[in-house]
NUMAR-71069 format. One line per 5 residues: their letters; for each residue y, x, z of N, C-alpha, C. Coordinates in Angstrom, 1 decimal, padded with zeros to 4 digits. Layout:
<recs>
A = Y/X/Z/Y/X/Z/Y/X/Z; ...
</recs>
This chain:
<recs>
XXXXX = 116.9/051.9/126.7/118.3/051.7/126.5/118.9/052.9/125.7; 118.5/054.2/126.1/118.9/055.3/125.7/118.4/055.3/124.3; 117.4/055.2/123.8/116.5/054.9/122.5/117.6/053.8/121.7; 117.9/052.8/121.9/118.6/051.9/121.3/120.0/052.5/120.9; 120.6/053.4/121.9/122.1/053.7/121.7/121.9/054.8/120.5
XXXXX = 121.1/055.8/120.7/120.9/056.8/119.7/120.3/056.1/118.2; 119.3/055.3/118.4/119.1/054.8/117.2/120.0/053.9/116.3; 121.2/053.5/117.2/122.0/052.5/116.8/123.2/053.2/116.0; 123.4/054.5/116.7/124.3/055.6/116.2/123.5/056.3/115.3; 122.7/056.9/115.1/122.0/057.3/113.8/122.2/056.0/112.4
XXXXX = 121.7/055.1/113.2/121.9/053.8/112.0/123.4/053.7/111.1; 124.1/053.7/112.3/125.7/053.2/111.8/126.2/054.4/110.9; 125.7/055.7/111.2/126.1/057.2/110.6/125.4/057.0/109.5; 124.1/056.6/109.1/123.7/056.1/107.7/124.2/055.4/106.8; 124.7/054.3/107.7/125.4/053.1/107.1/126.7/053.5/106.3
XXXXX = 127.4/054.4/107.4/128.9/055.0/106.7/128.3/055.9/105.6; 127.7/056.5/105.7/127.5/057.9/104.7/127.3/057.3/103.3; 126.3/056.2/103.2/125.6/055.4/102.1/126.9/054.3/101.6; 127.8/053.4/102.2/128.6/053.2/102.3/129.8/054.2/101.0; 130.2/055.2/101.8/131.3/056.8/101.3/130.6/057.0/099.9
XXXXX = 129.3/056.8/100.1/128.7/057.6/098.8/129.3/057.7/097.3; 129.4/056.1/097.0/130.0/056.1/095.8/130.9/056.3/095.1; 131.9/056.9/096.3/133.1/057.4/096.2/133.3/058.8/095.8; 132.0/059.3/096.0/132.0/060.6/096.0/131.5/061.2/094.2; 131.5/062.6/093.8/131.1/062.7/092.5/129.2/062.4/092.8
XXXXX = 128.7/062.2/091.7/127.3/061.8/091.8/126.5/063.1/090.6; 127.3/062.9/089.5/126.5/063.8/088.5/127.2/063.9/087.2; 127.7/065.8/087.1/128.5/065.9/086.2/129.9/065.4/086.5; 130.4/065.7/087.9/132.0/064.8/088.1/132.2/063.5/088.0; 131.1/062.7/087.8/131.1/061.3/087.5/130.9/060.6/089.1
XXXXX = 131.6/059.9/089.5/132.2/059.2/090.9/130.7/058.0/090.9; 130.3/057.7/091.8/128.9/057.0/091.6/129.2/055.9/091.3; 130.4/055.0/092.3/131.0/053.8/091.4/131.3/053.3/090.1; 131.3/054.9/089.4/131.3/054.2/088.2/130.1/053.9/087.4; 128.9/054.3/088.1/127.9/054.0/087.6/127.2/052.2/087.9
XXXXX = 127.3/051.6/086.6/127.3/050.2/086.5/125.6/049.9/087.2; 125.6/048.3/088.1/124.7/047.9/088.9/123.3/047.9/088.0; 124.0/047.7/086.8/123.1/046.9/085.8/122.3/048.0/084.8; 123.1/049.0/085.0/122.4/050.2/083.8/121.4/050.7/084.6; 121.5/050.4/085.8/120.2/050.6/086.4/118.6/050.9/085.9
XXXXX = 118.7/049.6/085.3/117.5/048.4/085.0/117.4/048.9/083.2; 118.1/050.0/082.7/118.0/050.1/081.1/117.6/051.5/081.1; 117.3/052.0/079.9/116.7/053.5/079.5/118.0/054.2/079.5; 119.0/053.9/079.0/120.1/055.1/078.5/121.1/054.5/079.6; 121.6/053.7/080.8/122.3/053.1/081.0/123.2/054.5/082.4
XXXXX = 122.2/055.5/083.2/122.3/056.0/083.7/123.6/057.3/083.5; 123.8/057.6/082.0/124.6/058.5/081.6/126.0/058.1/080.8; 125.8/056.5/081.2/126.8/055.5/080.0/128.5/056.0/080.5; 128.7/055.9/079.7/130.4/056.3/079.8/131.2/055.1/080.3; 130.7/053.8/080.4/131.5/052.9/080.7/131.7/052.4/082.5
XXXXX = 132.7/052.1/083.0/132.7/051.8/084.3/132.6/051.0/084.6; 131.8/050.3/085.4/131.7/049.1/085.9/132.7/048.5/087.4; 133.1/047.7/087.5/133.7/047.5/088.3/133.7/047.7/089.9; 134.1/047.6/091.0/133.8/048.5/092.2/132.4/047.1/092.4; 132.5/046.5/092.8/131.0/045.0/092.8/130.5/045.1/092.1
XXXXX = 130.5/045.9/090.6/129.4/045.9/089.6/128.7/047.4/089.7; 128.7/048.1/090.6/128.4/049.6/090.4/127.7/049.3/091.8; 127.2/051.2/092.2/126.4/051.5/092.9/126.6/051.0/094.3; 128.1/051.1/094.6/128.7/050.3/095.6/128.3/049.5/096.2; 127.9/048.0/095.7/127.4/047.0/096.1/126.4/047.2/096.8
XXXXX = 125.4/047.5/096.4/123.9/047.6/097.5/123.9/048.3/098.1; 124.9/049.4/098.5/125.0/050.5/099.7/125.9/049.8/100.7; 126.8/048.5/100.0/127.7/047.6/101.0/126.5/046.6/101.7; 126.0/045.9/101.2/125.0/045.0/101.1/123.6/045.9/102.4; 123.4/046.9/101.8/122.8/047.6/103.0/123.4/048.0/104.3
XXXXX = 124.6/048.0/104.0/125.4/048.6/105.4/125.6/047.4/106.1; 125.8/046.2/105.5/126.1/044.9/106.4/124.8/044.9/107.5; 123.5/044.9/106.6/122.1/044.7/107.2/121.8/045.4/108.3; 122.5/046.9/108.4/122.2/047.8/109.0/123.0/047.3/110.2; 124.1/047.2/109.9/124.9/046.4/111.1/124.4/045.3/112.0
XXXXX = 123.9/044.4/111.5/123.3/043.3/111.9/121.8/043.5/112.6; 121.3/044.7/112.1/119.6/044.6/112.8/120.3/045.9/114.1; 121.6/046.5/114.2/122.0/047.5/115.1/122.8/046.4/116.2; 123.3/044.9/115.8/123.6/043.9/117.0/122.2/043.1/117.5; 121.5/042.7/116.4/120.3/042.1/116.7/119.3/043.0/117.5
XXXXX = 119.4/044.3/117.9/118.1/045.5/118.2/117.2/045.4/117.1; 117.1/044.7/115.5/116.4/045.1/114.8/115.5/046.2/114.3; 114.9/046.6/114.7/114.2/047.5/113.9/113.9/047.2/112.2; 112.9/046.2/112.2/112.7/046.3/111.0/114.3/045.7/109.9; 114.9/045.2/110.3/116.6/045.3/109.3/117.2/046.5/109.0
XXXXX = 116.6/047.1/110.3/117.9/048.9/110.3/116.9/049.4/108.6; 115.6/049.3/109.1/114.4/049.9/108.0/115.2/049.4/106.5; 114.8/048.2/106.6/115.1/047.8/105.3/116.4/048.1/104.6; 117.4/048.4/105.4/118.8/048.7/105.0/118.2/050.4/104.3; 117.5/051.1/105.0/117.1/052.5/104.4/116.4/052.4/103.3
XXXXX = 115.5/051.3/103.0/114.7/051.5/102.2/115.5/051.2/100.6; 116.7/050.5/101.3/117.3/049.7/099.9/118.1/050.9/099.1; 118.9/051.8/100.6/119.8/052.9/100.2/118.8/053.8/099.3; 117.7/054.3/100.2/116.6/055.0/099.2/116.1/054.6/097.7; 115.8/053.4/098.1/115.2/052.8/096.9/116.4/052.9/095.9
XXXXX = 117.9/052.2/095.5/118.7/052.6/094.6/119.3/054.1/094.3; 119.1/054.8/095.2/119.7/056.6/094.7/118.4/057.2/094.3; 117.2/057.1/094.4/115.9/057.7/093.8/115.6/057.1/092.0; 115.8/055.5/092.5/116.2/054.8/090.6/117.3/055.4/090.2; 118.4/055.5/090.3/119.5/056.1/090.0/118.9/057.6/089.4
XXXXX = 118.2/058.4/090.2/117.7/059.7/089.7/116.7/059.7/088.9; 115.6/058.4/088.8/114.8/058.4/087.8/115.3/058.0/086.3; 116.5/057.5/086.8/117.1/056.9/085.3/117.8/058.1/084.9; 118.7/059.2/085.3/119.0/060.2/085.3/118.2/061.5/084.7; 117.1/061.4/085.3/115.9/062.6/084.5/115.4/061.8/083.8
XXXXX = 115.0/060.5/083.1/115.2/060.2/081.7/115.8/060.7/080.7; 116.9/060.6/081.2/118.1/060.9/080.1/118.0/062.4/079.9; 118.6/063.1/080.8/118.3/064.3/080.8/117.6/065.1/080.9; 116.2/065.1/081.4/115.1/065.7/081.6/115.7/066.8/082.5; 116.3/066.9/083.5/117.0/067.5/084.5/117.5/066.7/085.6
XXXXX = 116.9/067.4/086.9/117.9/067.2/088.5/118.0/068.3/089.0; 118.9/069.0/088.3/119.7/070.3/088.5/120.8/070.0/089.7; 120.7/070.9/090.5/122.1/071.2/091.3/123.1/072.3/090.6; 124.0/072.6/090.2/124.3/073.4/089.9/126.0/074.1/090.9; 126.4/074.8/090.9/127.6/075.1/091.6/128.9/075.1/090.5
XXXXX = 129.1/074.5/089.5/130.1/073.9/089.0/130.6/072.4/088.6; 129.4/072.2/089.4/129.4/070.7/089.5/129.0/069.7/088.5; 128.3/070.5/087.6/127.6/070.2/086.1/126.0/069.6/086.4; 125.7/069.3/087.8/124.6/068.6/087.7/124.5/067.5/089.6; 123.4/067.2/090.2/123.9/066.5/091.1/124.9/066.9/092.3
XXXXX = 125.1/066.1/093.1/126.8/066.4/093.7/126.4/065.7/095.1; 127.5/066.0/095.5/127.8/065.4/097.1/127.4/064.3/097.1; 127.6/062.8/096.5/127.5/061.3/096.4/125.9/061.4/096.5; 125.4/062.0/095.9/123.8/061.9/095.8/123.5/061.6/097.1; 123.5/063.1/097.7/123.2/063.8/098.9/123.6/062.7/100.0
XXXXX = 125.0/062.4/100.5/125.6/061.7/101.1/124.6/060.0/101.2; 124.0/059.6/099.7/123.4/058.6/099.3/122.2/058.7/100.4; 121.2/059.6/099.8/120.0/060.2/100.1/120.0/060.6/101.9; 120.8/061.0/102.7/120.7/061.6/103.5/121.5/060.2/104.3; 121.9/059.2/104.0/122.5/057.4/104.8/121.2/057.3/104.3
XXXXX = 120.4/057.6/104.1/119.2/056.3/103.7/118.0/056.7/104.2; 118.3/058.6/104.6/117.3/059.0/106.1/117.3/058.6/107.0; 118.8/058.9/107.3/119.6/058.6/108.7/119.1/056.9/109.0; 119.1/056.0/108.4/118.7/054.6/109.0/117.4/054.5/108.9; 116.6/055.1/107.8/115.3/055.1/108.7/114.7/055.8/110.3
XXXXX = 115.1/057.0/110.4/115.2/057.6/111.6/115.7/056.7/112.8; 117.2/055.7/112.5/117.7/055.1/113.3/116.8/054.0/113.7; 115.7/053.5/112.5/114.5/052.7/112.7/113.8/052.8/113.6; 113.4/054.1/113.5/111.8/054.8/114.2/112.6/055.3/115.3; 113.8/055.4/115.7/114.1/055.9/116.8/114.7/054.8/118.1
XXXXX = 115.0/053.8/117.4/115.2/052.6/118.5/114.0/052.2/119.1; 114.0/051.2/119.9/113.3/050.9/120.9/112.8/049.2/120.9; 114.0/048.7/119.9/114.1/047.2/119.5/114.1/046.2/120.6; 113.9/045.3/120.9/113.9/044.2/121.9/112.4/044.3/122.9; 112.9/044.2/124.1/111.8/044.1/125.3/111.4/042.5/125.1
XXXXX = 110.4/041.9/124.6/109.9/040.2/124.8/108.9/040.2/126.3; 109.4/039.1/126.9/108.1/039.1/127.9/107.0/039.0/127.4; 106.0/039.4/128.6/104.9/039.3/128.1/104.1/037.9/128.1; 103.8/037.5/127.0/103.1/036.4/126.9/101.9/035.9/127.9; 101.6/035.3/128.8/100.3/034.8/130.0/100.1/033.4/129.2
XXXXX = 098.7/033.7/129.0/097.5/032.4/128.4/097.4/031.5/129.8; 097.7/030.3/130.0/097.5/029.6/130.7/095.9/029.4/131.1; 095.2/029.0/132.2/094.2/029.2/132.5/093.5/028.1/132.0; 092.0/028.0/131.8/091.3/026.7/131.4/090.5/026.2/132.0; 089.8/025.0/131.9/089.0/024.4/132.9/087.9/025.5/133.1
XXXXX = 087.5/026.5/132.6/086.0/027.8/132.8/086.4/028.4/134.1; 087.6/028.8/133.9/088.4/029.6/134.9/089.4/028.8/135.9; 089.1/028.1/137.2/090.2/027.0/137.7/090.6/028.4/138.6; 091.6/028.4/139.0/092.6/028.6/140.1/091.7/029.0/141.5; 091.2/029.6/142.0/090.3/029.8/143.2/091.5/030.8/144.3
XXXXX = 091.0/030.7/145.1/091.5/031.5/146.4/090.7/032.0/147.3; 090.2/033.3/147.7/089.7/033.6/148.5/089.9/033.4/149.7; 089.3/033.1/150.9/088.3/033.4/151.1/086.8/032.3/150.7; 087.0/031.1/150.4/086.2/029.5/150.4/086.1/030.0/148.5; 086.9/030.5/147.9/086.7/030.9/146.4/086.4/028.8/145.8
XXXXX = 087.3/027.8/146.4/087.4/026.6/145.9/088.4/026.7/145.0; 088.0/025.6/144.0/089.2/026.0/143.1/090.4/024.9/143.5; 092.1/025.5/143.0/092.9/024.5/143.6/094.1/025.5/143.9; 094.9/024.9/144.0/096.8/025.7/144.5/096.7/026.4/145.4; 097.2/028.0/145.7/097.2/028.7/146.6/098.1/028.3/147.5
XXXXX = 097.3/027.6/148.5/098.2/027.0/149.9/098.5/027.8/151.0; 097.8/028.9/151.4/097.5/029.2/152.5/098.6/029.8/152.9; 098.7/029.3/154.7/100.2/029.5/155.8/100.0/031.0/155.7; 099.0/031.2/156.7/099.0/032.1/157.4/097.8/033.7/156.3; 098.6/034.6/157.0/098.1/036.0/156.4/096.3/036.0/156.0
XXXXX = 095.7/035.4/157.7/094.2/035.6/157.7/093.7/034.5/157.5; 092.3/034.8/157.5/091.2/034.1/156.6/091.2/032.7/156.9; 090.7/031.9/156.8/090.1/030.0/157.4/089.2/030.4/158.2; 089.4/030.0/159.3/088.0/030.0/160.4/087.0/029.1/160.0; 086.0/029.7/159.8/084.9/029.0/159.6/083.6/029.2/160.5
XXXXX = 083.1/028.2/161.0/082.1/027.9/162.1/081.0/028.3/161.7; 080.0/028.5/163.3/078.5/028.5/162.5/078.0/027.8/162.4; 078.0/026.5/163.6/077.4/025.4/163.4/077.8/024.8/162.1; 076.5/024.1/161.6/076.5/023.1/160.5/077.6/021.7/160.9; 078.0/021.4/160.3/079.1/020.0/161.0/077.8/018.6/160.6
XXXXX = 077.8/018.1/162.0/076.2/017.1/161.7/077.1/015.8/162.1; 078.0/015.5/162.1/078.8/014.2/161.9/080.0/014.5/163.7; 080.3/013.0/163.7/081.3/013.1/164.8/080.3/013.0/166.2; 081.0/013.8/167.1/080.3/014.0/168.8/079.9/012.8/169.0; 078.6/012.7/170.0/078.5/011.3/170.8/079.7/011.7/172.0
XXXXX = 079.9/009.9/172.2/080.8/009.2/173.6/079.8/009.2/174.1; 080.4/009.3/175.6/079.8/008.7/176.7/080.1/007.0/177.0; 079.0/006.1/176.6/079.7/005.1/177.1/079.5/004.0/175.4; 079.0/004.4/174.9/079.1/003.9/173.4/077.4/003.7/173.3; 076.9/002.6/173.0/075.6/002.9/172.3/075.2/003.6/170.5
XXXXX = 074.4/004.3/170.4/073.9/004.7/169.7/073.9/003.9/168.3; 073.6/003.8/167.1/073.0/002.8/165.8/071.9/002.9/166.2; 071.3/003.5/166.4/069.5/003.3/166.1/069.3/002.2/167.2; 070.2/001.8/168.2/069.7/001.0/169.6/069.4/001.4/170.7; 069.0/002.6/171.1/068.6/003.0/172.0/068.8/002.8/173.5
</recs>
């Protein structure tokens, strides 16, 4: 229970952070939203001057991951929380490979001339839901019981016959020593043999 609540709050603190990201500057003062969904996927697209729409930029897949993250944190997901991390990760690492293309630099700098808060914020929502992964505890399933087969029938100690456990009473079945050799003679009855 405790595992679920912390991993569920690690998750959702991912979710927001990766979520905020794009809002934030990313590289060279440039807001991450403006960086188009699609320049992604091109050689020079990462440094492009043009804005893409808030749906057409980085935005989208950190929304798109935040829903998922939401949804495997109501489902107890584990593997959803993951995959929301891996998508945050996966788009701000391409985002930085397309970036040291262009520039042959992932400079931090303190004038804000190289990566920035949005990065970090990106990068550090897309730890945080993995963590929130590996830190839940996911769903308790019963445990699965194989029904028994004709090899193995149902027995009961003490007779070890096989068949439904009936027995009333705590102790054992009394069992005799005489052999049981059919029903008593009457007095008063003749024999089969004639005698």
């Amino acid at each position: 229970m405790i595992r679920n609540v912390l991993g569920a709050v690690l998750a959702l603190a991912g979710a927001a952070a990766a979520v905020l990201s794009p809002f934030r500057d990313w590289y060279d003062g440039r807001l991450g939203r403006h960086y188009r969904l699609g320049d992604l996927f091109t050689a020079t697209g990462a440094t492009g001057t043009q804005s893409g729409g808030l749906f057409g930029s980085l935005w989208l897949p950190f929304l798109c991951a935040a829903v998922v993250a939401v949804l495997g944190v109501v489902l107890r997901s584990r593997t959803l929380v993951a995959l929301a991390g891996v998508v945050v990760l996966g788009f701000t690492v391409l985002w930085m490979v397309r970036v040291f293309q262009v520039t042959d630099s992932l400079a931090v700098a303190g004038d804000g001339s190289g990566l920035d808060v949005g990065v970090a914020l990106a990068a550090g929502g897309g730890a945080l839901l993995l963590l929130g992964a590996a830190t839940m505890s996911g769903r308790h399933r019963p445990p699965r019981y194989a029904a028994p087969d004709s090899t193995a029938p149902d027995t009961w100690p003490p007779t070890r016959e096989p068949g439904p456990s009936v027995q009333t009473s705590p102790w054992p079945e009394p069992e005799g020593d005489d052999p049981c050799v059919g029903p008593p003679d009457t007095p008063g009855k003749s024999s089969p043999s004639g005698d």
